[in-house]
LOLOTOR-15776 format. One line per field, with one value per atom (N, C-alpha, C, CB): x, y, z; residue in one letter; atom name. Coordinates in pm, whole numbers. Last residue first. Glycine has a CB too. Layout:
% LOLOTOR-15776
u X / ...;
v Y / ...;
w Z / ...;
code a / ...;
site CA / ...;
% end
This chain:
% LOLOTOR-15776
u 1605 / 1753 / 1832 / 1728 / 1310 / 1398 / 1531 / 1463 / 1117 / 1129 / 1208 / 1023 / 1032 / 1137 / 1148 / 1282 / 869 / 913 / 959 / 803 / 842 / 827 / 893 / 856 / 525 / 701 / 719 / 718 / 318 / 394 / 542 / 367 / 234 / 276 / 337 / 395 / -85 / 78 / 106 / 154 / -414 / -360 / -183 / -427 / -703 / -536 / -478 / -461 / -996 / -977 / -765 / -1112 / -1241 / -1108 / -1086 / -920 / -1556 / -1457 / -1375 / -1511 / -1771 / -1620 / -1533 / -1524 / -1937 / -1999 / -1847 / -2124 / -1858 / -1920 / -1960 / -1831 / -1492 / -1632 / -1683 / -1731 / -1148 / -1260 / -1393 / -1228 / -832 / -977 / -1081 / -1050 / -547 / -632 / -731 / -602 / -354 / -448 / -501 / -542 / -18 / -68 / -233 / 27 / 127 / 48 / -42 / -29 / 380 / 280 / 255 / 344 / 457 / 482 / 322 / 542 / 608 / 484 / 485 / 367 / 601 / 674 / 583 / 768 / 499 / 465 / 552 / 542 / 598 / 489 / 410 / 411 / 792 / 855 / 735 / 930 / 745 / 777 / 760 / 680 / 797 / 810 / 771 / 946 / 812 / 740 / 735 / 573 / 644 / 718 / 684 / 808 / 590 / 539 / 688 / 537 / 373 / 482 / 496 / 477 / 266 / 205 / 360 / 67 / 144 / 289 / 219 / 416 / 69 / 38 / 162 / -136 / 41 / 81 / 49 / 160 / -39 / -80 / -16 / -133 / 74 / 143 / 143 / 192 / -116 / -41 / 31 / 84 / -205 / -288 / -193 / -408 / -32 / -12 / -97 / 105 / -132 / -142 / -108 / -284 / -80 / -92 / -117 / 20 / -97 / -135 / -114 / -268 / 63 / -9 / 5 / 27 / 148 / 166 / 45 / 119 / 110 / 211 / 243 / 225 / -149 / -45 / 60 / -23 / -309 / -297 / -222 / -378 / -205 / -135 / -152 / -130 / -443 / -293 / -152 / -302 / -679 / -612 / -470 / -667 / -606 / -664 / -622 / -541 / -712 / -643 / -643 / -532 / -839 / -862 / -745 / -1001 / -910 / -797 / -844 / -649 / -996 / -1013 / -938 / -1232 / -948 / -814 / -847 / -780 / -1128 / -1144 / -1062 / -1300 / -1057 / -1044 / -1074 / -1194 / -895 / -996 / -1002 / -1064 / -690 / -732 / -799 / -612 / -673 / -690 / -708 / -811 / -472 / -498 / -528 / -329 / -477 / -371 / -429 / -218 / -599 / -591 / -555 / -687 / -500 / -537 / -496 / -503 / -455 / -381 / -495 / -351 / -338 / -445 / -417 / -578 / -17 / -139 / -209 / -113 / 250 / 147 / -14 / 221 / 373 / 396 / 327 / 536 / 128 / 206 / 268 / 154 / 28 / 41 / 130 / 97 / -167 / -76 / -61 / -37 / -255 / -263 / -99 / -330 / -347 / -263 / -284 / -150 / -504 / -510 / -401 / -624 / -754 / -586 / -626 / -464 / -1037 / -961 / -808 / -1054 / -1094 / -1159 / -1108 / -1299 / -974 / -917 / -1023 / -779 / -958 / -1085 / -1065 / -1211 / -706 / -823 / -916 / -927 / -374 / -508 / -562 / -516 / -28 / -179 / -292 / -208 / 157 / 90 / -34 / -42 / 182 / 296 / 225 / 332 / 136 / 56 / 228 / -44 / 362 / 316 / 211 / 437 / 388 / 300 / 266 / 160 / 608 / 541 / 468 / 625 / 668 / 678 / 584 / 633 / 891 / 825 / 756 / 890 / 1047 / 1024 / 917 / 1023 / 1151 / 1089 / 1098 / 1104 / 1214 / 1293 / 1185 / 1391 / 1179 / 1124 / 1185 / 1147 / 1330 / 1267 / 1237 / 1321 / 1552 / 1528 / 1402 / 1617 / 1465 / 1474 / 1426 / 1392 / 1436 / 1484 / 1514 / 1610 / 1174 / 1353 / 1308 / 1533 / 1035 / 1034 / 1192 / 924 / 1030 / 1094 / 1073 / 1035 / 754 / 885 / 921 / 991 / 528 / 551 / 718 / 473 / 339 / 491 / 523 / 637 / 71 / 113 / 263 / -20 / -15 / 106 / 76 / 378 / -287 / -203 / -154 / -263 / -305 / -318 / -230 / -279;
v 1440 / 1516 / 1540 / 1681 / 1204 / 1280 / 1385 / 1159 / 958 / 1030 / 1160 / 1030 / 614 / 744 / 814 / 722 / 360 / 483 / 576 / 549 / 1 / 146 / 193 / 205 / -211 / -181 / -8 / -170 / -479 / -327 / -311 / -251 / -675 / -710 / -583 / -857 / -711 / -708 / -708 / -567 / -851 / -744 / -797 / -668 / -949 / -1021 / -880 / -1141 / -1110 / -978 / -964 / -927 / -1232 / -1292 / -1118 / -1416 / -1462 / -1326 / -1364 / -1207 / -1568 / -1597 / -1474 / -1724 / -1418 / -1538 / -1604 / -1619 / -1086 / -1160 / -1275 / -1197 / -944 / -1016 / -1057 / -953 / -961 / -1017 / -1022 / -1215 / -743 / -793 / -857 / -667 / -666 / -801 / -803 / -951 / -436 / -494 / -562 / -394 / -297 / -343 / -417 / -400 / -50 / -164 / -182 / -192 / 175 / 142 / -4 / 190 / 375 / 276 / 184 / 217 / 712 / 597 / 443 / 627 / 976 / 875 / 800 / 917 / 1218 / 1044 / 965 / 1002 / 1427 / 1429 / 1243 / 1579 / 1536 / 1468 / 1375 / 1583 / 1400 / 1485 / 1402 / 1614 / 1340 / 1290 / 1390 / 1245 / 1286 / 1410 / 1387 / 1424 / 975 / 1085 / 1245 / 1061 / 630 / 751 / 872 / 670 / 385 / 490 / 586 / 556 / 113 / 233 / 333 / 272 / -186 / -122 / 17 / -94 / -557 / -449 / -299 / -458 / -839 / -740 / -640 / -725 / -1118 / -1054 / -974 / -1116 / -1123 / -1120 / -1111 / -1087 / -1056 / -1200 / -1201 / -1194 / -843 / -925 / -1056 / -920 / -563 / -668 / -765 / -714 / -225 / -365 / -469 / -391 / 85 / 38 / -103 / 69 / 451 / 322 / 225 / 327 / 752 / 652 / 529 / 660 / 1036 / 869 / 845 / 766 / 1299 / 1267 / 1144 / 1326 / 1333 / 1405 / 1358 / 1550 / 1258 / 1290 / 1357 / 1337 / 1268 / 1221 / 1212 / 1126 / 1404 / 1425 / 1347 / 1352 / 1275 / 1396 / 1438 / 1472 / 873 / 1006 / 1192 / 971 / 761 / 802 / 941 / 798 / 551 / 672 / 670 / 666 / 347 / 407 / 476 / 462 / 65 / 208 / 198 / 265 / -166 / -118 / 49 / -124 / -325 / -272 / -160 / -221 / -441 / -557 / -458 / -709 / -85 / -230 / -348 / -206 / 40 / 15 / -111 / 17 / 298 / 167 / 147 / 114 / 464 / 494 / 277 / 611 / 507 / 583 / 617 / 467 / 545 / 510 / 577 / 482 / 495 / 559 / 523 / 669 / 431 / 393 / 467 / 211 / 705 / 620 / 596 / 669 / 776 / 809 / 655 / 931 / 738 / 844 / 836 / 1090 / 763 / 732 / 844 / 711 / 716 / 772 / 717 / 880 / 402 / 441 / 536 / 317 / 380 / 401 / 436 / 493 / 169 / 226 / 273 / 103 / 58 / 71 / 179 / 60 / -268 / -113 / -81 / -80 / -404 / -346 / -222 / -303 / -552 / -447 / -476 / -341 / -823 / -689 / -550 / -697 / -1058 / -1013 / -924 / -991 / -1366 / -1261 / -1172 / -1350 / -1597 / -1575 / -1472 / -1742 / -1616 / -1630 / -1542 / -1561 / -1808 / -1740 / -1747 / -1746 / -1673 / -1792 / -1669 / -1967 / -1456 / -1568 / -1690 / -1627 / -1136 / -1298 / -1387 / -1412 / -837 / -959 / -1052 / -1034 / -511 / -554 / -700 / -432 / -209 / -397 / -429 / -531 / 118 / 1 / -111 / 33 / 331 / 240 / 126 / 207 / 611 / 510 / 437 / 506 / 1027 / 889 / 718 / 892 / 1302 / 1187 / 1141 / 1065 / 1516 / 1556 / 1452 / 1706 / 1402 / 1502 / 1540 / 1583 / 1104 / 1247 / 1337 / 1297 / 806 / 890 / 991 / 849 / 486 / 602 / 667 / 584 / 249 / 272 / 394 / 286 / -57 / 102 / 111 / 92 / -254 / -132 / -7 / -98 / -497 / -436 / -278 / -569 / -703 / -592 / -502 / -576 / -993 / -917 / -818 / -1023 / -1151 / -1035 / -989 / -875 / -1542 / -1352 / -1275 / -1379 / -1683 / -1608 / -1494 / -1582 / -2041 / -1899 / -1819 / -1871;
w 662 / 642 / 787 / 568 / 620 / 716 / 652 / 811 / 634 / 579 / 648 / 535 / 640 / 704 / 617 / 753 / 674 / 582 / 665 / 494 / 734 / 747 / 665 / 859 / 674 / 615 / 695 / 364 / 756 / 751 / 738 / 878 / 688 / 859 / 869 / 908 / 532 / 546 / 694 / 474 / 568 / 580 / 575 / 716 / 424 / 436 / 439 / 279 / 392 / 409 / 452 / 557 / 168 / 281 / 306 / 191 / 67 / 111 / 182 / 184 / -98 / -19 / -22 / -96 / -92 / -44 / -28 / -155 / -69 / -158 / -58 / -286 / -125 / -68 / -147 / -4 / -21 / -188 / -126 / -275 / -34 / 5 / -108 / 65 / 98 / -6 / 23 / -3 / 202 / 246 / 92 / 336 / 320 / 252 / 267 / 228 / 563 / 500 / 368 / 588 / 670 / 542 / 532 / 394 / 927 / 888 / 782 / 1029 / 858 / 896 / 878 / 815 / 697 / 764 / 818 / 859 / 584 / 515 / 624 / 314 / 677 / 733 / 696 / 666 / 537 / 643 / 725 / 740 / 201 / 327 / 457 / 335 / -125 / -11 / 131 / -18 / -414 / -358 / -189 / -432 / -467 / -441 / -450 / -513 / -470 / -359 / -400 / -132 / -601 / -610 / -519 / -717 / -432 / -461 / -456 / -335 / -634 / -598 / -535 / -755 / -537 / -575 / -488 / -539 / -711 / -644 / -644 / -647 / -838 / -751 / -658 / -710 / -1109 / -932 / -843 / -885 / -1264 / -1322 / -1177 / -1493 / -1180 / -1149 / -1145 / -1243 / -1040 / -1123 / -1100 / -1119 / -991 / -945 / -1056 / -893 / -799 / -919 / -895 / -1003 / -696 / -684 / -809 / -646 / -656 / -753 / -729 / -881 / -477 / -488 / -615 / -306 / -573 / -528 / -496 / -454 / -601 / -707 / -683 / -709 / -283 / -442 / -524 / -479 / -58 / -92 / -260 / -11 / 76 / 138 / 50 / 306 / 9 / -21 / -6 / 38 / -104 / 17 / -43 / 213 / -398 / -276 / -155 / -328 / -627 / -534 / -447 / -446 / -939 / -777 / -755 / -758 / -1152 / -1130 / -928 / -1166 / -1204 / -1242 / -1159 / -1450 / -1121 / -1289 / -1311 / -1336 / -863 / -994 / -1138 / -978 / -702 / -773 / -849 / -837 / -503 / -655 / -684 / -746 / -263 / -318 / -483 / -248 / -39 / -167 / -195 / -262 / 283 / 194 / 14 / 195 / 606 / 449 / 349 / 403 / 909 / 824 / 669 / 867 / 1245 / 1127 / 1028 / 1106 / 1440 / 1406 / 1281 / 1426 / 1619 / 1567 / 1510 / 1445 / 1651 / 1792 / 1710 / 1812 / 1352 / 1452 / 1586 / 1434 / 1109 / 1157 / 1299 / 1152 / 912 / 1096 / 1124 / 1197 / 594 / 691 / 895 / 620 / 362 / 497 / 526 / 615 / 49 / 140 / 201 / 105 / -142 / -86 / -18 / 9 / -364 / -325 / -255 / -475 / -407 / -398 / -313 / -332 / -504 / -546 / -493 / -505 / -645 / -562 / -583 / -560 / -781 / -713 / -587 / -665 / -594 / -724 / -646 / -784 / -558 / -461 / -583 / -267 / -481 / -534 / -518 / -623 / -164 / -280 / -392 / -152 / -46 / -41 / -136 / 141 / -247 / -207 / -144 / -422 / -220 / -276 / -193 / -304 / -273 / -174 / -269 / -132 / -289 / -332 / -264 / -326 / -279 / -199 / -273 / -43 / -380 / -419 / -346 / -489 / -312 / -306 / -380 / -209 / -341 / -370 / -336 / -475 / -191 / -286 / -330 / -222 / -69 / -171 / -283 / -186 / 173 / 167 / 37 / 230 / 190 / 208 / 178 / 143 / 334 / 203 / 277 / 60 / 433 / 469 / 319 / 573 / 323 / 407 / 451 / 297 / 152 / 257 / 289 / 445 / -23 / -68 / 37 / -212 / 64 / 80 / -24 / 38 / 171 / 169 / 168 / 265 / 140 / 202 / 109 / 215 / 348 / 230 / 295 / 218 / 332 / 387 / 240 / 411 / 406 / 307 / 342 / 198 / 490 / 521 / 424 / 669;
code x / x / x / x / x / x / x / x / x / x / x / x / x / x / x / x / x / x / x / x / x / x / x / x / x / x / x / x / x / x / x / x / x / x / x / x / x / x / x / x / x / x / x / x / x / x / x / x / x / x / x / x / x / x / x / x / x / x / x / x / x / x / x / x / x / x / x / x / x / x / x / x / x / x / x / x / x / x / x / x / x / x / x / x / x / x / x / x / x / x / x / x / x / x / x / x / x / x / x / x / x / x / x / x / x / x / x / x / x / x / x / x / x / x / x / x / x / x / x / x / x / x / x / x / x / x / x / x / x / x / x / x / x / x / x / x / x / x / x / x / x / x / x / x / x / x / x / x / x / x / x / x / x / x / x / x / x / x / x / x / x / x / x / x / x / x / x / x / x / x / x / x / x / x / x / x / x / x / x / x / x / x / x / x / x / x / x / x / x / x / x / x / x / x / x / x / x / x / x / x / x / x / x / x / x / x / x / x / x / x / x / x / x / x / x / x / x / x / x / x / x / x / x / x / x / x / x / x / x / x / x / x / x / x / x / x / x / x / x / x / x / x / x / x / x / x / x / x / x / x / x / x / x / x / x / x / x / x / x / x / x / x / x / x / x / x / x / x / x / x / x / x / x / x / x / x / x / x / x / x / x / x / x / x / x / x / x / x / x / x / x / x / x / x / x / x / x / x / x / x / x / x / x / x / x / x / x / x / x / x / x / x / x / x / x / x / x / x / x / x / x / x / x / x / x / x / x / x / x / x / x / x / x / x / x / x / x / x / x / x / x / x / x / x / x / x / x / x / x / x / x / x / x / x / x / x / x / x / x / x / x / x / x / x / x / x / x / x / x / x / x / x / x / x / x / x / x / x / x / x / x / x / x / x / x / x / x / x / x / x / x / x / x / x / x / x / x / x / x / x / x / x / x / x / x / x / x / x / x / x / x / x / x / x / x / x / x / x / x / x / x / x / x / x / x / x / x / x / x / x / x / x / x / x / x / x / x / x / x / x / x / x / x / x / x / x / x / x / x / x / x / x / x / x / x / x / x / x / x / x / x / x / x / x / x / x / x / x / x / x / x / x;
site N / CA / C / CB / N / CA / C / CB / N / CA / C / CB / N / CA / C / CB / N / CA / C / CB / N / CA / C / CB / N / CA / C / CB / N / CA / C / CB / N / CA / C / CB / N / CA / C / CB / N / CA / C / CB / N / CA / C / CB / N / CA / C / CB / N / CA / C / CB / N / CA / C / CB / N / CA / C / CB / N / CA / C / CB / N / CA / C / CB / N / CA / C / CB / N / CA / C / CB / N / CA / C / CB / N / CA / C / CB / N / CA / C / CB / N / CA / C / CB / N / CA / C / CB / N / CA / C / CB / N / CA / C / CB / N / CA / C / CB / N / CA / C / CB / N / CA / C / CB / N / CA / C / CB / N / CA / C / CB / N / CA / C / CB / N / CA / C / CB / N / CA / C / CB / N / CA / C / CB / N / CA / C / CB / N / CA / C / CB / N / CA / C / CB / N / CA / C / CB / N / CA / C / CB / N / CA / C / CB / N / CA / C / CB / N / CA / C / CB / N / CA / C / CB / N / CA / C / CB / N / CA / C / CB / N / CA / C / CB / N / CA / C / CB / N / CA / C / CB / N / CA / C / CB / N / CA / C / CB / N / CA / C / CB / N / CA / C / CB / N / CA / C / CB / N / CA / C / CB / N / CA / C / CB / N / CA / C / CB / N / CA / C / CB / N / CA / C / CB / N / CA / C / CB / N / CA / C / CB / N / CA / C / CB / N / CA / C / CB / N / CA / C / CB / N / CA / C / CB / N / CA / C / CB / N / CA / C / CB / N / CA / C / CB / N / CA / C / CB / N / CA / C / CB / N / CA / C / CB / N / CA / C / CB / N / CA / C / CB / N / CA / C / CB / N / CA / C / CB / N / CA / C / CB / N / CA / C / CB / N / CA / C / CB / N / CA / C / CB / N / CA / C / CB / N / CA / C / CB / N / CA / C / CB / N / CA / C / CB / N / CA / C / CB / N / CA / C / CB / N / CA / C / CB / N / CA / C / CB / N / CA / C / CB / N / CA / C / CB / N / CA / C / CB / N / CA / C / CB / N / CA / C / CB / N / CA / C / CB / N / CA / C / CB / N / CA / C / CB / N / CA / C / CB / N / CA / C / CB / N / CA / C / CB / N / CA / C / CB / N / CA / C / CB / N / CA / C / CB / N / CA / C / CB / N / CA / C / CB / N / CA / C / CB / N / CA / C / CB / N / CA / C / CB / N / CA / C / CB / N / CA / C / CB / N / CA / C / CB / N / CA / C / CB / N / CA / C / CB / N / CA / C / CB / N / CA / C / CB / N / CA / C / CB / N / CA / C / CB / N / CA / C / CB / N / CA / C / CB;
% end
């Protein structure tokens, strides 16, 4: 079975920045998309911003200009920058691995949180 582990969340002020990782506990071939979610707290988890095997991204409105998605194939990782912060990103952020097709897997993180606060 394959963990995704997910780190660099914390606590950061209000118009700071973070970084959060998102690694394989092993390696794993034919990835087709990266992605990351979020779970405000009281609310419905929701999608943040993905990026593909042809490098191409999207991300939700709420967060364009202000996070960028990215991915290491050789690490299978994947990073999404986040700044420009508010109070309103707090949440706790997952990671997701997906490959379809005729072998597909679908591998969600176990979530990192974010605080965002003064």
């Amino acid at each position: 079975q394959v963990q995704l582990v997910e780190s660099g969340g914390g606590l950061v002020q209000p118009g700071g920045s973070l970084r959060l990782s998102c690694a394989t506990s092993r390696s794993i071939a034919g990835i087709n998309a990266m992605g990351w979610y979020r779970q405000p707290p009281g609310k419905q988890r929701e999608w943040v911003a993905t990026i593909t095997a042809d490098g191409s991204s999207n991300a939700a409105d709420f967060v364009k200009g202000r996070f960028t998605i990215s991915r290491d194939d050789s690490k299978n990782t994947v990073y999404l920058q986040m700044n420009s912060l508010k109070l309103e990103d707090t949440a706790v952020y997952y990671c997701r691995f997906r490959r379809w097709g005729s072998v597909s897997y679908d591998y969600w993180g176990q979530g990192i949180q974010v605080t965002v606060s003064s």
